[in-house]
Residue, then its C-alpha position, 0 to 999 in steps of 0.5 A: x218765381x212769383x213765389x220766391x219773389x213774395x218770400x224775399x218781399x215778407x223777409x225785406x218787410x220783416x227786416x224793416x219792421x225789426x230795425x228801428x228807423x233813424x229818427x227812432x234810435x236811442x239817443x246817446x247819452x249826454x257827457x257831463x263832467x261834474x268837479x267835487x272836492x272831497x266825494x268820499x266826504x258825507x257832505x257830497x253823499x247825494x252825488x254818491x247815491x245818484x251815481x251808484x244808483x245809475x240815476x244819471x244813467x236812467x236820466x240820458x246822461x254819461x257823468x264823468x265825475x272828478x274829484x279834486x282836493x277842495x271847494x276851491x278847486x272845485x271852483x276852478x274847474x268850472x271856471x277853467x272849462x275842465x267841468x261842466x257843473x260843480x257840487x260844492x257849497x252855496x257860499x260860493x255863488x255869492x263871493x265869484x258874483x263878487x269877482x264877477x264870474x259867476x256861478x249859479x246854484x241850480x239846486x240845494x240838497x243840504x238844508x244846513x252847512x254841516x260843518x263842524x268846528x272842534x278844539x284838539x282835546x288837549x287845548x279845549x280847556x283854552x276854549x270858552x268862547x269865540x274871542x279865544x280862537x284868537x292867534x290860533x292855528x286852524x285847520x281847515x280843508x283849505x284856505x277860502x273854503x267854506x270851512x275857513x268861512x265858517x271860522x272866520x265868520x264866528x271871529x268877526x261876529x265875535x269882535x276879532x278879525x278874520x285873520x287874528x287866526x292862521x289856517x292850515x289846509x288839512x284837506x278832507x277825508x283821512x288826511x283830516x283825521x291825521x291833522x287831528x291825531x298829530x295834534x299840530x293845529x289847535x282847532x279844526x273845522x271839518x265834516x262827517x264821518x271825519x268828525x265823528x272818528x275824531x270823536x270817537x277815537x277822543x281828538x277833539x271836543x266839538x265847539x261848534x256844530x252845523x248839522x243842525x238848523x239850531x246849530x246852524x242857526x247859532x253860528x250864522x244867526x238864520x238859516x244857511x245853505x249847504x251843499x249845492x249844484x252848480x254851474x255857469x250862467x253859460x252853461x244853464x243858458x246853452x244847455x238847458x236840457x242837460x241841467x233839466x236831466x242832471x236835476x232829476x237825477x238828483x233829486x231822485x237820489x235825495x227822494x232815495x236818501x230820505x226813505x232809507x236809513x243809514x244802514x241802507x246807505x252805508x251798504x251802497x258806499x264803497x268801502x273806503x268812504x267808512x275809513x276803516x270804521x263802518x260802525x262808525x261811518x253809520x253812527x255818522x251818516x244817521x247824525x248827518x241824514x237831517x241836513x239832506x233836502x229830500x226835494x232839492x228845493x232852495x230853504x227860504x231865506x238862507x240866500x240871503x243870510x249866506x250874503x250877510x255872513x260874506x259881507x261881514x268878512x270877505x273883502x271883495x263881497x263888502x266892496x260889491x252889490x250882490x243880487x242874490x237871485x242871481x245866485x241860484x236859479x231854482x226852474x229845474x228843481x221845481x219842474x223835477x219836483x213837479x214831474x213826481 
């Protein structure tokens, strides 16, 4: 009887040893929504590379990312509550601040716009400067996007007014290349790897090009950020944990993206984002690979270049007093920078 009582003793202590207590189970991961416009777009290729990697995973969070069709919708979403956190551009931080429903960058993963604007071949002997945008049809990805802000800008720089031209949505990816190749606008402004197709296939004839920092600096006089992510003054305030968790995971994937060449990132894209042109899609990505930070942290003074671009255009950012250090705010991306 002793005996048997000390058997099922040692089978009672084993269990136990074996099933971890409660306190020690594996937490569940935290749901994050994140709204992008255009995620096949070489512009948002870190959320790509974090996601596909499993850096979100690894980081205790389950993303569920939708893609909508442009920044402004993107904006919305947030906005709205059908998402939690955005990546877009920064330029959207200051213009909402202005409409007094702000949003905050948390972290910059591209140093430079990368945007491009390019005349339709066929009427790029019209174009010697600027001023020749006037009375125009534009495409850009959408009306009030950072595409039609770049346009916009290089026309009130240059004497005209913002809206001397007409802008026409081509939305992103393919249906971009198809706005080119119907020749039905006379200009457009889009991204890698739609630009470089354009290119390649003979649509169009660059004019003006971001991907650079003297591109950059030729169409907005200084330094000028890119993509960012983003959300509510709210959201960082209630869930400071699950922004610390969504910065790392994205600065891991920017530290990924830097050691590896376009080759390497091509192979971990779904097919579809080459458009049915690989070659090209990597020609693409290796003219775009300078503009991503490798570290995610805020290049100095593009904040403030990016408020004196609004203001010489945008009605409602003219009417207002900006802070730009409300705009962004860049603890989570030191504290990820500094856990390396």
């Amino acid at each position: 009887m002793r005996t048997t009582m000390l058997h099922v003793a040692g089978a009672i202590a084993l269990t136990l040893l074996l099933t971890p207590a409660a306190g020690a189970q594996t937490a569940a991961p935290d749901k994050v929504r994140i709204a992008v416009g255009g995620k096949s777009a070489v512009f948002y290729l870190p959320l790509s590379v974090t996601e596909r990697l499993g850096y979100f995973k690894e980081a205790g969070l389950d993303v569920e990312i939708a893609d909508v069709a442009s920044g402004g919708r993107t904006l919305q979403a947030i906005i709205g509550g059908s998402a939690d956190i955005a990546v877009g551009t920064f330029d959207h931080t200051i213009q909402m601040q202005a409409k007094h429903q702000p949003v905050v960058a948390v972290l910059q993963f591209g140093r430079y716009p990368g945007l491009v604007l390019a005349m339709m071949a066929g009427k790029a002997n019209r174009y010697h400067s600027p001023k020749d945008l006037k009375g125009m049809k534009i495409g850009v990805t959408s009306p009030g996007s950072s595409t039609n802000f770049m346009v916009s800008y290089l026309m009130v720089r240059n004497g005209l007014k913002a809206d001397d031209a007409s802008y026409v949505g081509t939305g992103t990816t393919a249906t971009a290349v198809a706005a080119a190749r119907r020749a039905e606008i006379d200009a457009i402004v889009s991204s890698d790897p739609m630009i470089t197709l354009m290119l390649h296939d003979k649509l169009v004839k660059v004019v003006a090009d971001t991907r650079t920092a003297e591109g950059t600096k030729a169409v907005y006089g200084g330094p000028y950020p890119g993509g960012v992510v983003y959300a509510t003054p709210a959201m960082i305030e209630k869930n400071p944990q699950v922004m610390q968790k969504v910065v790392n995971a994205f600065v891991h994937g920017l530290r990924w993206i830097a050691s590896h060449s376009a080759a390497d990132i091509a192979k971990l894209m779904p097919e579809e984002y080459a458009l049915g042109n690989l070659p090209i899609y990597i020609e693409a990505l290796t003219l775009s690979k300078p503009m991503y930070s490798a570290d995610g942290m805020f290049v100095p003074g593009a904040v403030e270049t990016a408020e004196a671009v609004l203001k010489a255009f945008d009605p409602s950012v003219m009417a207002a007093t900006i802070d730009v250090k409300k705009t962004y705010d860049d603890r989570f991306v030191k504290k990820a920078n500094a856990a390396k």
